[in-house]
Steps between C-alpha positions, in 0.01 A plus 500: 500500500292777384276428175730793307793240553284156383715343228254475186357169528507353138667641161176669307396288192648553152400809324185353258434688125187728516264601251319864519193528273409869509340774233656745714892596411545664799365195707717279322784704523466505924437176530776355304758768726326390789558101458826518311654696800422142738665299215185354316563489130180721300346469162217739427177459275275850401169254433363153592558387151875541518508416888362115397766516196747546772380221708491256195885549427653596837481339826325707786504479869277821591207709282446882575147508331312796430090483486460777256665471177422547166373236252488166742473618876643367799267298664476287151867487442466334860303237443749457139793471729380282773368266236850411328706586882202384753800568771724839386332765735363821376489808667186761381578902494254752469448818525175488485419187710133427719494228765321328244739532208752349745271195615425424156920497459533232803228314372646424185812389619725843611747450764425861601347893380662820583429791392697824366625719603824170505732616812840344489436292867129366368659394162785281692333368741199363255777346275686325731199363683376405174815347398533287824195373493562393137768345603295273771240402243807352276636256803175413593359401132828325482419332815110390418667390149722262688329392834350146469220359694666245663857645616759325741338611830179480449462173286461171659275239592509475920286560673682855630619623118043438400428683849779772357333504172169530653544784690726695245135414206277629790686836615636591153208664328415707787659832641548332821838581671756176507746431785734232383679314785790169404864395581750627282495323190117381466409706235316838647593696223373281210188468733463899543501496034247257492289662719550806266464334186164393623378844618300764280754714521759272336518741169611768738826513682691250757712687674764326741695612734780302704486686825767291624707616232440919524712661786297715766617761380319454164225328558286808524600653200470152268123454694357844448750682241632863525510809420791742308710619740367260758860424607879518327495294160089563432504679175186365406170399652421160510235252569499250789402137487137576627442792239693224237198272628196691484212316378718196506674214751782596743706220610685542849785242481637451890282710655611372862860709389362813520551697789242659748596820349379423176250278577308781683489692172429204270168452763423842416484422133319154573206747683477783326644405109623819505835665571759744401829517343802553677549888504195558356149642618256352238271179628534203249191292532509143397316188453738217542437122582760368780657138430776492814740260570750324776738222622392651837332462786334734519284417824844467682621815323208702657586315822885614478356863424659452159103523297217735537225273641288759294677465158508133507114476576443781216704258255350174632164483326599201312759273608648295305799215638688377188647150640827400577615241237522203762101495591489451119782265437239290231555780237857498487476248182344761338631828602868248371344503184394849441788646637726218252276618186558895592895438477534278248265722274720824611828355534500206254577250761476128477227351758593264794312169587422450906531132586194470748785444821616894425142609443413363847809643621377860399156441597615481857729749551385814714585747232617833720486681185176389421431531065796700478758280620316226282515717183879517514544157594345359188681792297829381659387154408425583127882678464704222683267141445322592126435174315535289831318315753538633781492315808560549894877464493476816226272735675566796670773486857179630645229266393764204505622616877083547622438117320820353710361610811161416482614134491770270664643188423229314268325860484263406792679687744315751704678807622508550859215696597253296282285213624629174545293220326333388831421836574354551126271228572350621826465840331280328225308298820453855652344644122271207474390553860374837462347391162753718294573259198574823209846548383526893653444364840757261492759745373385780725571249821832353339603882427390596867719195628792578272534891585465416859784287548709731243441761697595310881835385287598889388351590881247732346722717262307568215783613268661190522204303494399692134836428406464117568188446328560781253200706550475863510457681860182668440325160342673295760295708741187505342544128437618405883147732591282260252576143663484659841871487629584776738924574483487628848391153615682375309881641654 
């Protein structure tokens, strides 16, 4: 496929209401051809005076300001309009601009400064950019208006959700690239925000980008943006994510999706912070911070030849592991209750009460899905059991089916594969002999005991042995490497 037959990747944002403020009739006369022909609706204003009447009665998306006007000039009219609309962007025109006339502009708050003579390209360009990236600012006030401190995820009192928190309070305020690494499920995304809402550059934008979710195809045009004419369907420039996220956060959702292709250009970006457009000739530099993440492995990725070895070291400078919600089963409780309070506050539902058999019940079961699967469990819980208690016999086929076979008759019943009581005891014997009396040691040796004879009874197949004691493959492997069993011995 030939970049002239790339499908246009996303339907171009809604046609915003501008306001030119120009002494100039012929100015305001261009202009207002210019931007009506792309669809933007225009009013016009001949002074500053009249421009801020406008703004007081009409709502605004974009200012075309002139510096030199008659009565109040441009530069105060500025600092007027940013003080009632701190985010509507402004755009300075001059004819008779200096590099310091147009660093004074910035300084006070313009999104940009161009100067006359206005061609039709420069005009279009500077309102969509500015329009986009007014557009960003809105979600991402929205977002800092609405995050919370302590957010299912992140909140918790283990010992793995502190070590979580931790790291997020220590990384946050700093420009340091972010690698986030977890198991579907456990919360990477929530953990990427925080990280942001923490930074210094949390006023400016978060840009995400699923790059699971954009086809190959597309990728390069949502990353860097394009051109007019860069291919069939591109009317218009437009700005890519990176150029969205200048001076801001750029969130890499998935990165182990990409492919090589594309990862060898995103490395390029990572480098340099510069790039160009697709079909055009004009270096963009930019000055993004990185926050990646992955369900991936992407160690066993690079061994596969799936990951650059060299991207994955540029994005590792701070990794961070958000934990899978069974090495933190001790803040289910609460995440039940947060989660509860959310959807009966949105959704006017009537709370549950967990009889302390169906807590325990959910406390030990592996959760696959991790905080995900938990979040819609309690929401189905709130729509079918509201008003009840809820006990084992009403939980979940899942959790009820995991609770069944963790016991037998009496509940005492080990499953085949676990130690017998005799052999419990000489296990304990064997701990006290080598002085290790701590609770981690004796659940690293009874996990080393209990994945080795799994794995002789499913004659070394992983998948089924993930299956059986509903683990993931990847953490199943990392976990069989941390108590020391080796599957090929194991066969």
């Amino acid at each position: 496929m030939t970049s002239k037959d790339t499908p246009h990747p996303t339907a171009p944002p809604p046609k915003a209401r501008i306001l030119v403020v120009d002494d100039e009739e012929g100015i305001r006369f261009s202009l207002r051809g210019i931007l009506e022909d792309e669809g933007y609706e225009v009013l016009d204003a001949e002074s500053a005076e009249k421009g801020l009447e406008i703004l007081s009665a009409e709502s605004v998306g974009l200012v075309f300001l002139d510096i030199w006007l008659p009565g109040m000039d441009g530069l105060i009219a500025l600092t007027r309009i940013l003080q009632v609309q701190p985010q509507l962007p402004v755009l300075m025109i001059s004819g008779h601009g200096t590099i310091e006339t147009a660093v004074t502009a910035i300084k006070k708050g313009a999104y940009d400064y161009i100067e006359k003579p206005l061609s039709l390209e420069k005009v279009v360009i500077a309102a969509q950019r500015a329009l986009e990236f007014h557009a960003l600012q809105r979600e991402n006030l929205a977002y800092r208006r609405g995050i919370k401190a302590t957010t299912p995820g992140v909140s918790g009192e283990s010992p793995k959700a502190r070590e979580l928190s931790e790291q997020i309070a220590k990384v946050a305020p700093l420009d340091t690239w972010v690698l986030i690494t977890g198991e579907n499920g456990t919360g990477k995304e929530i953990t990427a925000k925080a990280v942001y809402a923490g930074s210094r550059r949390s006023d400016r934008p978060l840009v995400e980008v699923n790059c699971a979710a954009i086809p190959e195809e597309l990728i390069e045009s949502e990353l860097f943006g394009y051109e007019k004419g860069a291919f069939t369907g591109a009317e218009n420039a437009r700005s890519g994510k990176f150029e969205l996220a200048d001076r801001g956060t750029i969130f890499l959702d998935e990165i182990g999706d990409m492919s090589l292709k594309t990862q060898a250009k995103i490395l390029r970006i990572l480098q340099e912070q510069r790039f160009e457009r697709l079909g055009g000739r004009r270096t963009i530099h930019v000055d993004v911070r990185v926050i990646a993440a992955t369900n991936k492995n992407l160690e066993e990725a690079i061994a596969q030849g799936l990951f650059r070895e060299d991207l994955y070291y540029r994005l590792k400078v701070f990794p961070i592991v958000v934990p899978p919600l069974r090495e933190r089963s001790s803040d289910i409780p609460l995440l039940i209750r947060e989660f509860s309070e959310r959807f009966i506050r949105e959704h006017g539902l009537t709370p549950f009460v967990l009889t302390p058999e169906a807590l325990a019940v959910m406390e030990a079961y592996p959760w696959p899905g991790n905080i995900r699967e938990l979040k819609n469990i309690v929401e189905r819980m709130l729509i079918l059991h509201g008003g009840k208690e809820i006990s084992p016999d009403l939980l979940p086929p899942e959790l009820r089916e995991c609770g069944a076979s963790s016991s037998g008759p009496g509940g005492h019943h080990a499953p085949q594969g676990e130690p017998s009581p005799d052999e419990t005891d000489a296990i304990l014997l064997r701990m006290s002999d080598l002085g290790n009396d701590d609770l981690k040691s004796a659940r690293s040796l009874f996990e080393a005991r209990f994945l080795k004879a799994k794995l002789r009874q499913y004659g070394g197949n992983i998948s089924r042995l993930a299956e059986a004691v509903g683990l993931e493959r990847s953490y199943l492997y990392r976990k069989l490497r941390s108590v020391d069993v080796n599957v090929q011995d194991e066969k």
